[in-house]
DSSP file (Angstrom, degrees, kcal/mol; ACC not computed):
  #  RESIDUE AA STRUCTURE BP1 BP2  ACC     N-H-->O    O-->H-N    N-H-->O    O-->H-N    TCO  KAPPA ALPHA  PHI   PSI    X-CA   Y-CA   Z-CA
    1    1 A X              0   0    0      0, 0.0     2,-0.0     0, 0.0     0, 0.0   0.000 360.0 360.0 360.0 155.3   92.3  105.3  162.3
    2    2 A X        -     0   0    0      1,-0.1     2,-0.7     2,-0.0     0, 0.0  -0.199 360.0-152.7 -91.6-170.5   91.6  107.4  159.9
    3    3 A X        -     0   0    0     -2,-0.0     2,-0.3     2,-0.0    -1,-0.1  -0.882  15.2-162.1-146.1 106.9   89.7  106.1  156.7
    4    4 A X        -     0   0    0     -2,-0.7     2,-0.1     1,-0.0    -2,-0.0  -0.891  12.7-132.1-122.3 163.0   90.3  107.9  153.4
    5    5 A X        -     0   0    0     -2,-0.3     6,-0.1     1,-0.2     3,-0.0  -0.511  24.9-121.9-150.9 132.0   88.4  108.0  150.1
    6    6 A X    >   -     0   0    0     -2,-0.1     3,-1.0     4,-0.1     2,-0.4  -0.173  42.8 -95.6 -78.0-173.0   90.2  107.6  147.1
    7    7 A X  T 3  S+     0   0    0      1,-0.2    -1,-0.1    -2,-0.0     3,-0.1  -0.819 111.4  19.7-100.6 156.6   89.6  111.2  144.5
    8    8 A X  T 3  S+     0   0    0     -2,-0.4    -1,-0.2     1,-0.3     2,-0.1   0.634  95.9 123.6  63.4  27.7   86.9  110.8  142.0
    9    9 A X    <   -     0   0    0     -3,-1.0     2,-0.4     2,-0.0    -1,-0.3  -0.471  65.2-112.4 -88.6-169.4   84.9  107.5  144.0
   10   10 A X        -     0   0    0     -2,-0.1     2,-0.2    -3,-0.1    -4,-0.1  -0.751  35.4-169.9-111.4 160.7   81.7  108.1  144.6
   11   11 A X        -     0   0    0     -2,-0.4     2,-0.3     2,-0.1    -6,-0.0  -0.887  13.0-146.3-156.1 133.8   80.4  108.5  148.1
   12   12 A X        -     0   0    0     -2,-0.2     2,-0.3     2,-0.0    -2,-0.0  -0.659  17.6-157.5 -95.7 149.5   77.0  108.6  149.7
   13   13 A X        -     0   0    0     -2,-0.3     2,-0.4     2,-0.0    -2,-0.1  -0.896  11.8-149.4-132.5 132.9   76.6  110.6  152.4
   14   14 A X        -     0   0    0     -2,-0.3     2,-0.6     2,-0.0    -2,-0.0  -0.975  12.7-161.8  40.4  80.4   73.9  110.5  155.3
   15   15 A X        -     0   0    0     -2,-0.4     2,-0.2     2,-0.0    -2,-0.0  -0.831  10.7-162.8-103.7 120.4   73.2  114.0  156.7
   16   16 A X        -     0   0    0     -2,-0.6     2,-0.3     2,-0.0    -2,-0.0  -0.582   6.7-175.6 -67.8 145.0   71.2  113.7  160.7
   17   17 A X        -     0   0    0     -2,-0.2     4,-0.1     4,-0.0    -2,-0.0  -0.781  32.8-120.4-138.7 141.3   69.6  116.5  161.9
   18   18 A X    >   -     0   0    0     -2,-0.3     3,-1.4     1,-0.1     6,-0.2  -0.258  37.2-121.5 -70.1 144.3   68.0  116.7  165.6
   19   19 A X  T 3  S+     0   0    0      1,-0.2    -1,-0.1     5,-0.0     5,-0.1   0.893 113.8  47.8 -54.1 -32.0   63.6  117.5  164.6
   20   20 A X  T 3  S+     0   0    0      4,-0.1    -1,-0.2     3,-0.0     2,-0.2   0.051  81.2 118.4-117.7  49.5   64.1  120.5  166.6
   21   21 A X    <   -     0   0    0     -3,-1.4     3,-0.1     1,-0.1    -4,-0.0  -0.667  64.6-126.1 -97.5 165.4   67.4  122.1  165.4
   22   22 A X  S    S+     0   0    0     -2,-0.2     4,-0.4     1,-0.2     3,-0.3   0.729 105.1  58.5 -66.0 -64.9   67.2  125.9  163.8
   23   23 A X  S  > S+     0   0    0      1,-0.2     4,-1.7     2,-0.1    -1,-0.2   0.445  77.3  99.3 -81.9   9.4   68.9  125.0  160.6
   24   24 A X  H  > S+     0   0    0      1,-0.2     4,-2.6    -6,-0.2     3,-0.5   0.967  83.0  44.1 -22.2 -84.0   66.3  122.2  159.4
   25   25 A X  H  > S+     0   0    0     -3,-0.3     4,-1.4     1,-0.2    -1,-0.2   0.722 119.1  42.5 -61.5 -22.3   64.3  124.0  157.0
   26   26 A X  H  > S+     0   0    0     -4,-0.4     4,-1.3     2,-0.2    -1,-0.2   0.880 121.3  45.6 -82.8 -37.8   67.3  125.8  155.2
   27   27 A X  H  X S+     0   0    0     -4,-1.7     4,-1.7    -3,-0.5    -2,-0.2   0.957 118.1  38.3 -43.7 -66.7   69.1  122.6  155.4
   28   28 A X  H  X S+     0   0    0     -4,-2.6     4,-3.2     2,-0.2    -2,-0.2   0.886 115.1  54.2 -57.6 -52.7   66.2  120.4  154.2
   29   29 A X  H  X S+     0   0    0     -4,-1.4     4,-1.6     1,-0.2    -1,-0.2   0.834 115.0  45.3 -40.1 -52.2   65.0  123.1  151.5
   30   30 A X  H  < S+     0   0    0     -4,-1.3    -2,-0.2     1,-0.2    -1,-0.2   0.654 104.8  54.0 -92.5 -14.1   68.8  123.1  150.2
   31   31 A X  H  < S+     0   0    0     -4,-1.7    -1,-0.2     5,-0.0    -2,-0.2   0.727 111.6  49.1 -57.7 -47.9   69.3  119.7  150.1
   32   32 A X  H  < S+     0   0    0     -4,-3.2    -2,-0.2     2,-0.0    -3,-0.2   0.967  87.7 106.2 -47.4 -64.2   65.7  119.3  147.6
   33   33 A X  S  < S-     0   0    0     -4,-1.6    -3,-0.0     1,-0.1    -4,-0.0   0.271  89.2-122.5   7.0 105.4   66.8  121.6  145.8
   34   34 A X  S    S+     0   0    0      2,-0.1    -1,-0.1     0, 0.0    -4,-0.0   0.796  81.9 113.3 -27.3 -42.4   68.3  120.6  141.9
   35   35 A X  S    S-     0   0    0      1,-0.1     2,-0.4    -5,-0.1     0, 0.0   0.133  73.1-122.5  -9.4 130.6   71.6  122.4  143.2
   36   36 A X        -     0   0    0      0, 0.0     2,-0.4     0, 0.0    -1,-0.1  -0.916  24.6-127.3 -84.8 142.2   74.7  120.3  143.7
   37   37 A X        -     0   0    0     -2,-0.4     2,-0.3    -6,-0.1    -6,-0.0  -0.776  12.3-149.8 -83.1 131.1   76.1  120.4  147.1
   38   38 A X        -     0   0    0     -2,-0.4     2,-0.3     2,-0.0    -3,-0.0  -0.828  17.5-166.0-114.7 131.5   79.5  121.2  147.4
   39   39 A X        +     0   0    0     -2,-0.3     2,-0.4     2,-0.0     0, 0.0  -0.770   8.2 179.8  11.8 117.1   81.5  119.4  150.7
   40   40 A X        -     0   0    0     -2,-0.3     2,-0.2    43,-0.0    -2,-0.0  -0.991  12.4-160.3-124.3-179.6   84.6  120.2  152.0
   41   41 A X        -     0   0    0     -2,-0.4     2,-0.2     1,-0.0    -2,-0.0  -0.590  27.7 -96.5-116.7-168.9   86.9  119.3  154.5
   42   42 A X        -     0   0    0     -2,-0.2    81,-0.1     1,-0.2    -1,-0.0  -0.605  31.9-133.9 -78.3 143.6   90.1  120.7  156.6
   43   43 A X        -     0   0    0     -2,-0.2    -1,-0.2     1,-0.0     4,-0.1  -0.103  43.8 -90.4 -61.6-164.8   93.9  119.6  155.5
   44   44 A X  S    S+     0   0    0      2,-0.1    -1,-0.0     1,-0.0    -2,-0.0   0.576 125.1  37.1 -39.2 -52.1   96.0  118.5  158.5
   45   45 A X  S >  S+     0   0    0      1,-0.1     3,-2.6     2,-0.1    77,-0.3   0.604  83.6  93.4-109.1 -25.5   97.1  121.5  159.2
   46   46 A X  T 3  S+     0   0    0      1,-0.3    -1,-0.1    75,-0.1    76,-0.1   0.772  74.2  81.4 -56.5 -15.0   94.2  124.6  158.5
   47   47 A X  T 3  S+     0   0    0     74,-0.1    -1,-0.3    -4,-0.1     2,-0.1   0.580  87.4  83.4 -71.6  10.0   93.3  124.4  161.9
   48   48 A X  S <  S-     0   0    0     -3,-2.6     2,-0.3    74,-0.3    74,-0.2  -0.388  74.2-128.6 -82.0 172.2   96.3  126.6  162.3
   49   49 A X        +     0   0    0     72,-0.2    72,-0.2    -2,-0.1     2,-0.1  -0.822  33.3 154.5-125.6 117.1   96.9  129.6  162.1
   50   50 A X        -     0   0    0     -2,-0.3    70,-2.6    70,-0.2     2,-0.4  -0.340  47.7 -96.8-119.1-170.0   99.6  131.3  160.2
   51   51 A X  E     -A  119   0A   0     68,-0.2     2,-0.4    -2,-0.1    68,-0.2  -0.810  45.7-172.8 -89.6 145.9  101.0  134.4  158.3
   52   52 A X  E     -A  118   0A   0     66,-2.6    66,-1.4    -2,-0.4     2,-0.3  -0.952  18.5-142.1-140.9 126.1  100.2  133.7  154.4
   53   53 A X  E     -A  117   0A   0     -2,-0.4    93,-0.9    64,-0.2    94,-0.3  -0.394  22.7-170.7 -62.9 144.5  101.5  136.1  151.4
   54   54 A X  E     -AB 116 145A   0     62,-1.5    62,-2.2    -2,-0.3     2,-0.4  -0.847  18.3-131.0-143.9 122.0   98.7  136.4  148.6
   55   55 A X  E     -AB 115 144A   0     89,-1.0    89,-3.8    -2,-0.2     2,-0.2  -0.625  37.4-174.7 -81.9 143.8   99.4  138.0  145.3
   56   56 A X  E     -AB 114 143A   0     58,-3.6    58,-3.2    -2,-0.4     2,-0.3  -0.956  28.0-160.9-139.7 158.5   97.0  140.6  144.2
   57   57 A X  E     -AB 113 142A   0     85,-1.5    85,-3.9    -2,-0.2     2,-0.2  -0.995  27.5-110.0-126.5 167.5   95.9  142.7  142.2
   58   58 A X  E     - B   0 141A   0     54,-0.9     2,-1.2    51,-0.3    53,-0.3  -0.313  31.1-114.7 -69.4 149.1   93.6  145.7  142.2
   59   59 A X  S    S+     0   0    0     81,-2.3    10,-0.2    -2,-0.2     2,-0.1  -0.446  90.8  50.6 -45.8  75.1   89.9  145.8  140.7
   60   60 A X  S    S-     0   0    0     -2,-1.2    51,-0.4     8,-0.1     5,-0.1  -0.724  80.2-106.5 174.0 171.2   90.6  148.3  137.9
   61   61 A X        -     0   0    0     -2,-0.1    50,-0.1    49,-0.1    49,-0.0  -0.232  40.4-107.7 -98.6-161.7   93.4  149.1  134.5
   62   62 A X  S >  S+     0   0    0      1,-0.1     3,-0.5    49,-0.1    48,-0.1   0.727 121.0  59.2 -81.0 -11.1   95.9  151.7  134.7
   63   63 A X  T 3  S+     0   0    0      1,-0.3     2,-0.3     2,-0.1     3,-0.3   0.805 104.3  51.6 -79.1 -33.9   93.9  153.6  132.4
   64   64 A X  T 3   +     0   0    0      1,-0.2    -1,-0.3     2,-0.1    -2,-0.1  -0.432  60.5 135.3-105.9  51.4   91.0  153.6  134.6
   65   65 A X    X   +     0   0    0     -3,-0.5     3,-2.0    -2,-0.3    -1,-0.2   0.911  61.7  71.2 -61.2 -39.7   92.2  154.8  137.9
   66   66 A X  T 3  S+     0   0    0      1,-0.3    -1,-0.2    -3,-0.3    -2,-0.1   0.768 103.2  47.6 -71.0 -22.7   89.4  157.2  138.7
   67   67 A X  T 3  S+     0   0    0      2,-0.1    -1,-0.3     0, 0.0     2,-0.2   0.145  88.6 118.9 -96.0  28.2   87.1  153.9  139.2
   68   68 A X    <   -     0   0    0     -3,-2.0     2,-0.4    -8,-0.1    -8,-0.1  -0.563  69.6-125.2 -89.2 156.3   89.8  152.2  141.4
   69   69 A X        -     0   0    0     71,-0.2     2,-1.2    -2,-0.2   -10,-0.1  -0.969  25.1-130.1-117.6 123.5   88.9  151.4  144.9
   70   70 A X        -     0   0    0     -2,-0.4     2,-0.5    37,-0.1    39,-0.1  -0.509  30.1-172.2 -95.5 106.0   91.6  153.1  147.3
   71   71 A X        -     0   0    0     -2,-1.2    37,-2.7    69,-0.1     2,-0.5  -0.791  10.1-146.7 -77.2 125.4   92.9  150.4  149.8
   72   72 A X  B >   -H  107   0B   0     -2,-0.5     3,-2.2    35,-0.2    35,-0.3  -0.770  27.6-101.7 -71.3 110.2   94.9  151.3  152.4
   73   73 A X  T 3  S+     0   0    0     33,-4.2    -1,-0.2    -2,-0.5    18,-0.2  -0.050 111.5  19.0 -21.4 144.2   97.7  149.2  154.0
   74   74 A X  T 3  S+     0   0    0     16,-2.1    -1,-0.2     1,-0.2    17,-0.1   0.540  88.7 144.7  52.8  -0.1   95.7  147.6  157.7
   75   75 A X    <   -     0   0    0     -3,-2.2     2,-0.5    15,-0.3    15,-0.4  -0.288  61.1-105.0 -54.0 160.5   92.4  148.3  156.5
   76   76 A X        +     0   0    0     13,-0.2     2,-0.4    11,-0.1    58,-0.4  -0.762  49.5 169.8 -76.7 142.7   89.9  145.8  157.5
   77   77 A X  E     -C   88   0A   0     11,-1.7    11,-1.2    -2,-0.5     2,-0.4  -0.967  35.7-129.4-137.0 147.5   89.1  143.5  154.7
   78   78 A X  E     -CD  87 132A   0     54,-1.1    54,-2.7    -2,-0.4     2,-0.4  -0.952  35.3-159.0 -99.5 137.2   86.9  139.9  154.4
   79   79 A X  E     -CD  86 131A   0      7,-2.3     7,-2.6    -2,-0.4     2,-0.3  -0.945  13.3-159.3-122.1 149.5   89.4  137.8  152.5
   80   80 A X  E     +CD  85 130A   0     50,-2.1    50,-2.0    -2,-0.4     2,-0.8  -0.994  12.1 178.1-130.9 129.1   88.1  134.8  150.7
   81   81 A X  E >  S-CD  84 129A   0      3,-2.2     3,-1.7    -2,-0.3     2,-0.7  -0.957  72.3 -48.8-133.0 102.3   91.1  132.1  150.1
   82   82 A X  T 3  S-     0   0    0     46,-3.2    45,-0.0    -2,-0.8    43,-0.0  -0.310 127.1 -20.4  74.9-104.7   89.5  128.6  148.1
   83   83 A X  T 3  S+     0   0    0     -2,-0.7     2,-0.3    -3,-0.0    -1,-0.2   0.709 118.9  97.2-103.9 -28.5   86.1  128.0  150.8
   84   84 A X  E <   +C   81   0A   0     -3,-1.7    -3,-2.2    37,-0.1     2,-0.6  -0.510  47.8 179.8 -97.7 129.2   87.3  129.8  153.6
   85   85 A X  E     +C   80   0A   0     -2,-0.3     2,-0.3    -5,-0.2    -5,-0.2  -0.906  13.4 144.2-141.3 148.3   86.5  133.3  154.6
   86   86 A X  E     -C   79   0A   0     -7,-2.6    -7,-2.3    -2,-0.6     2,-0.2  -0.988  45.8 -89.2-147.9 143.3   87.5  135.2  157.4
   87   87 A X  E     -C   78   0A   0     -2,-0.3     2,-0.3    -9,-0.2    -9,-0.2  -0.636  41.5-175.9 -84.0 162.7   88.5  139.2  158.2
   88   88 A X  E     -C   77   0A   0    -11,-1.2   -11,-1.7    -2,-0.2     2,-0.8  -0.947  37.8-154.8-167.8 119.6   91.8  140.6  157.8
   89   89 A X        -     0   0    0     -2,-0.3    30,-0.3   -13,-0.3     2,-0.3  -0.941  44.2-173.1-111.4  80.1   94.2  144.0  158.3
   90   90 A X        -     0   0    0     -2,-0.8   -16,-2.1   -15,-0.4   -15,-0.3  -0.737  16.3-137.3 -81.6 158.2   96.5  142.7  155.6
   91   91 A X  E     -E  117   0A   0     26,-0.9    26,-1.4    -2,-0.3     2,-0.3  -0.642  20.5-149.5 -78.1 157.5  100.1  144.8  154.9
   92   92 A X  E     +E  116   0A   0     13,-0.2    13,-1.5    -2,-0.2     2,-0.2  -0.901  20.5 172.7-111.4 165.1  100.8  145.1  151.6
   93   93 A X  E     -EF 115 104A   0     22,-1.0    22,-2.2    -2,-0.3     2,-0.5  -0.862  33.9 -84.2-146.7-168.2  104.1  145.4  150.0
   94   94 A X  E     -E  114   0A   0      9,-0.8     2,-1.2    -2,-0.2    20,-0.2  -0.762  31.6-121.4-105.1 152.5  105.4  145.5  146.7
   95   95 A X        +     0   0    0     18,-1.1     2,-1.6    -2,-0.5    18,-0.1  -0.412  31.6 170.2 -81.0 100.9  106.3  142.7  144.3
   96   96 A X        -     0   0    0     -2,-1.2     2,-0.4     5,-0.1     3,-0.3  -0.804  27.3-140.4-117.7 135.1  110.0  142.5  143.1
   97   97 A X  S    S+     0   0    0     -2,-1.6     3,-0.1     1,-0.2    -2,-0.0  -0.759  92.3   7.0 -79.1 122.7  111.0  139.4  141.2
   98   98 A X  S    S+     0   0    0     -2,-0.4    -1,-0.2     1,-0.3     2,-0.1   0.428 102.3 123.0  78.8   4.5  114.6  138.4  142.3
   99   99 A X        -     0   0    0     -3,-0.3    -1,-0.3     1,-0.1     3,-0.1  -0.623  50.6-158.2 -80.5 156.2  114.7  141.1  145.3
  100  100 A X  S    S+     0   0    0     -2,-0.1     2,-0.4    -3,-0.1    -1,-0.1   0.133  83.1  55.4-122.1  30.2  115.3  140.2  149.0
  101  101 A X        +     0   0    0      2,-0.0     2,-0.4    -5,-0.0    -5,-0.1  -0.954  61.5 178.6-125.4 152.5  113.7  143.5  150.0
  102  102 A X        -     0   0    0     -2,-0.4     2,-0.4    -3,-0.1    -7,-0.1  -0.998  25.6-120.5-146.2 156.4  110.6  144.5  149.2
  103  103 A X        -     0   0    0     -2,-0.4    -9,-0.8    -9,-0.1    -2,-0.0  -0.667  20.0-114.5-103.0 144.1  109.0  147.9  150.3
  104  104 A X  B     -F   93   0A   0     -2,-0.4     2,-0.5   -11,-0.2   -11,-0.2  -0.287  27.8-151.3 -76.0 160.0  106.1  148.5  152.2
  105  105 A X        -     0   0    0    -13,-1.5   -13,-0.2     1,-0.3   -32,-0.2  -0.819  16.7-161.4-152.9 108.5  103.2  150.3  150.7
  106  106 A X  S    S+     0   0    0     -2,-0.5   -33,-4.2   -34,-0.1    -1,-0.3   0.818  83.7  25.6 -32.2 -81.4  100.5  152.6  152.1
  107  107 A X  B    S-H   72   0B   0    -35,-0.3   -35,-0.2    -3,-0.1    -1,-0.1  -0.706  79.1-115.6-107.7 172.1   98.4  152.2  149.4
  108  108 A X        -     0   0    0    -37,-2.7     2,-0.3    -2,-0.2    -1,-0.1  -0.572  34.7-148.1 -85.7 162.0   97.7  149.9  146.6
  109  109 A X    >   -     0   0    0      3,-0.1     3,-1.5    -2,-0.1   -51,-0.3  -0.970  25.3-103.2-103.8 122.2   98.5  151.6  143.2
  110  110 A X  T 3  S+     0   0    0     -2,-0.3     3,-0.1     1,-0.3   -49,-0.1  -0.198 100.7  14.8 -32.3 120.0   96.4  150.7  140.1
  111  111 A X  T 3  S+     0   0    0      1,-0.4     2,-0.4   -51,-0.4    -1,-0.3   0.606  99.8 104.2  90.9  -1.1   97.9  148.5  137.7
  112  112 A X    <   -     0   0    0     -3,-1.5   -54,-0.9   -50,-0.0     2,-0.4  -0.870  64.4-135.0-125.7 148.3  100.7  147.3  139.9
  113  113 A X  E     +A   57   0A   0     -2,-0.4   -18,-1.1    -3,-0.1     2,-0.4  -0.853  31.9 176.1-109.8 150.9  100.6  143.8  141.4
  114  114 A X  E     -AE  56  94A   0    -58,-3.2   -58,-3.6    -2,-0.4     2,-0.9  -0.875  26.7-100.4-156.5 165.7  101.6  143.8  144.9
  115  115 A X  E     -AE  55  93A   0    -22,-2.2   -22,-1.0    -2,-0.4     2,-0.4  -0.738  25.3-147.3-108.4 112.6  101.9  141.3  147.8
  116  116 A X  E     -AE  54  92A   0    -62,-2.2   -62,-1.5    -2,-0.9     2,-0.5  -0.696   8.3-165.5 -62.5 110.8   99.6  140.6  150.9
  117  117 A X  E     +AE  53  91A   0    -26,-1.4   -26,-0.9    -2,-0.4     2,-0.6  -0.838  24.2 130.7 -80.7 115.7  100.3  139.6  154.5
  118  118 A X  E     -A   52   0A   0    -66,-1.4   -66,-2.6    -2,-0.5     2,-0.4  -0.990  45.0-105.6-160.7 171.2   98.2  138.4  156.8
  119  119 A X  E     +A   51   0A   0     -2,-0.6   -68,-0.2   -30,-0.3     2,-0.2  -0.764  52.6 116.4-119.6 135.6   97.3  135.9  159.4
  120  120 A X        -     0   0    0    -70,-2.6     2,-0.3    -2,-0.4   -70,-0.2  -0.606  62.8 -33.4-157.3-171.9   95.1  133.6  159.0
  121  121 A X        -     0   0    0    -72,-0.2     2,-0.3    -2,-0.2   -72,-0.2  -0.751  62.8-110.8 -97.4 163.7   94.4  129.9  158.8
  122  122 A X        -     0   0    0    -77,-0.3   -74,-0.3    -2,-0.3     2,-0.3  -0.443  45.7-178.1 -81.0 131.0   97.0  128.0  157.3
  123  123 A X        -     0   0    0     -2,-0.3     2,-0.2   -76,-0.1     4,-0.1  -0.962  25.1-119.6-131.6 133.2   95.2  127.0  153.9
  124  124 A X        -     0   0    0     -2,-0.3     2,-0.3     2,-0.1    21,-0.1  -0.510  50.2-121.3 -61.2 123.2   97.2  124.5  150.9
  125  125 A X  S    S+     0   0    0     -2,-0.2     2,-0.1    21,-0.1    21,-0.1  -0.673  84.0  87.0-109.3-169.8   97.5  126.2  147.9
  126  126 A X  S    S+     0   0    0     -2,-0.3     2,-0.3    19,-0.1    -1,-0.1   0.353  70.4 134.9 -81.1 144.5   97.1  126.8  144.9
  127  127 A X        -     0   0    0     -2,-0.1    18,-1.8    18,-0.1    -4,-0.0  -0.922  55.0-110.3-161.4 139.5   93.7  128.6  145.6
  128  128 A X  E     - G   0 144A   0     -2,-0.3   -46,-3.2    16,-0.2     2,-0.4  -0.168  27.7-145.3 -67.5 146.2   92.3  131.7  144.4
  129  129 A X  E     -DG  81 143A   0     14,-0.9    14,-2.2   -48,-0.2     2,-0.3  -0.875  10.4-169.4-117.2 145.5   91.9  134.9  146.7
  130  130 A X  E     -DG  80 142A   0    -50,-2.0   -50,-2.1    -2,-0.4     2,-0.3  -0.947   7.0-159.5-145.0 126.0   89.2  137.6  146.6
  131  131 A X  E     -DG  79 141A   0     10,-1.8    10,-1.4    -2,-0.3     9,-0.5  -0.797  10.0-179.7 -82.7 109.5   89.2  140.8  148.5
  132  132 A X  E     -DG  78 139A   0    -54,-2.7   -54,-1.1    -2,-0.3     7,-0.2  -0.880  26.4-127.6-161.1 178.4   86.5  143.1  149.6
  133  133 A X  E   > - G   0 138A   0      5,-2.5     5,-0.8    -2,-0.5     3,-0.2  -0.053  17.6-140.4 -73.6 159.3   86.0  146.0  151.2
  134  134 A X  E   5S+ G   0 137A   0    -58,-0.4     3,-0.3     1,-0.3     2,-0.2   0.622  85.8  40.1 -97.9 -23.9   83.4  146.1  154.0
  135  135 A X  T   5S+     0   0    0      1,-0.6    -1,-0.3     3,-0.1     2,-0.1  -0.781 121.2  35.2-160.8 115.6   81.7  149.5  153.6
  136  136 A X  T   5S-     0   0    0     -2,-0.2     2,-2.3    -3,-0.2    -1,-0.6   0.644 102.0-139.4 -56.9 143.2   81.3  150.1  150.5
  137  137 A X  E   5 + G   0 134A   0     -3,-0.3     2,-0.5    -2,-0.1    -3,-0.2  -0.475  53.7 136.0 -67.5  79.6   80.7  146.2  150.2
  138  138 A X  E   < - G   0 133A   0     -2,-2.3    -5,-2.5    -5,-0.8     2,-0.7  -0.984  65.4 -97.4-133.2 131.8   82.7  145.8  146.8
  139  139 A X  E     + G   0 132A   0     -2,-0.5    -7,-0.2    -7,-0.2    -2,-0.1  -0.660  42.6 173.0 -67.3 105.0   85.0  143.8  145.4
  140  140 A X  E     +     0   0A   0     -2,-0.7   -81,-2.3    -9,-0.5     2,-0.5   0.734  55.7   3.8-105.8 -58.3   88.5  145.2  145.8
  141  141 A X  E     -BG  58 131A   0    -10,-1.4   -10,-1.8   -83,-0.2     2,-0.5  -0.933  49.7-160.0-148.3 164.5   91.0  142.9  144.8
  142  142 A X  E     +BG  57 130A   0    -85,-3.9   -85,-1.5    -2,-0.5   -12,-0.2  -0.945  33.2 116.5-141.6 132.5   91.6  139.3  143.1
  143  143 A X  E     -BG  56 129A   0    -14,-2.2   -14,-0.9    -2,-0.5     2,-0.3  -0.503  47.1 -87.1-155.2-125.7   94.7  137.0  143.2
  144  144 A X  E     -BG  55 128A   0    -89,-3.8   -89,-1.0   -16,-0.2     2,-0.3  -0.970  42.5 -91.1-151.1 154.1   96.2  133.4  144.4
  145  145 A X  E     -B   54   0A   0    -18,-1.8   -91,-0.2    -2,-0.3   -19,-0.1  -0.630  32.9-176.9 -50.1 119.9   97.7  132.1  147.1
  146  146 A X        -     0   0    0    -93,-0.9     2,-0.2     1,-0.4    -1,-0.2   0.892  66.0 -20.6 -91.4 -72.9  101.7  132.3  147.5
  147  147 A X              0   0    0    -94,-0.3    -1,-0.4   -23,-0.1   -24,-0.1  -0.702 360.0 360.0-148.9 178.2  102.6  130.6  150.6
  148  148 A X              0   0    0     -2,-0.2   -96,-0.1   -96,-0.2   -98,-0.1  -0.133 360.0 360.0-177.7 360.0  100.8  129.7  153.8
């Protein structure tokens, strides 16, 4: 059965590692280390995988397009949702409030907030999302989770 920990106790923790494992010294090093170590764990369910909307927007104002980074609908992307990060060909589409169409959209537009699909693992929100592009290695876009 399982055994769960209420939020905000304290818990001590007991980390093993075999003498002749790879990750020792990076382990050991980061564990000395002033740092706090951050834990988490899986829901129930994130060992799925599902399609999950994210609203985003793009890196840049309207004013300032010429320093916009042009994303394409089905580019490859690393998305980072809360802890978890994985790559990703999201669609995009646009956001209308009270629509039950929304249109699909080549590219993102500066200054407009727009909606991401993609499949992935199924992650609890609310948890913030960060986009970015893989060559140049920039950050592209920043939003939340919708649905999962």
């Amino acid at each position: 059965p399982e055994k769960l920990i209420q939020a905000g106790a304290f818990v001590e923790l007991e980390v093993v590692v075999p003498q002749n494992s790879c990750v020792r010294s990076s382990l050991l090093h980061m564990l000395s280390s002033k740092a706090p170590v951050v834990l988490c764990s899986l829901h129930r369910m994130e060992n799925r995988r599902t399609v999950m909307q994210l609203g985003l927007d793009l890196l840049c104002t309207a004013d300032d397009t010429q320093s916009s980074p042009v994303v394409r609908s089905k580019d490859t992307l690393r998305v980072q949702v809360g802890f978890v990060r994985f790559d990703a060909r999201p669609i995009f589409s646009e956001d209308a409030a009270g629509s039950d169409k929304f249109k699909f959209e080549r590219f993102l537009h500066p200054g407009r907030h727009t909606v991401a699909s993609v499949f992935g693992p199924a992650l609890m929100g609310p948890a913030p999302v960060l986009m970015f592009m893989l060559s140049p290695a920039s950050l592209a876009l920043t939003g939340a989770l919708r649905s999962a």
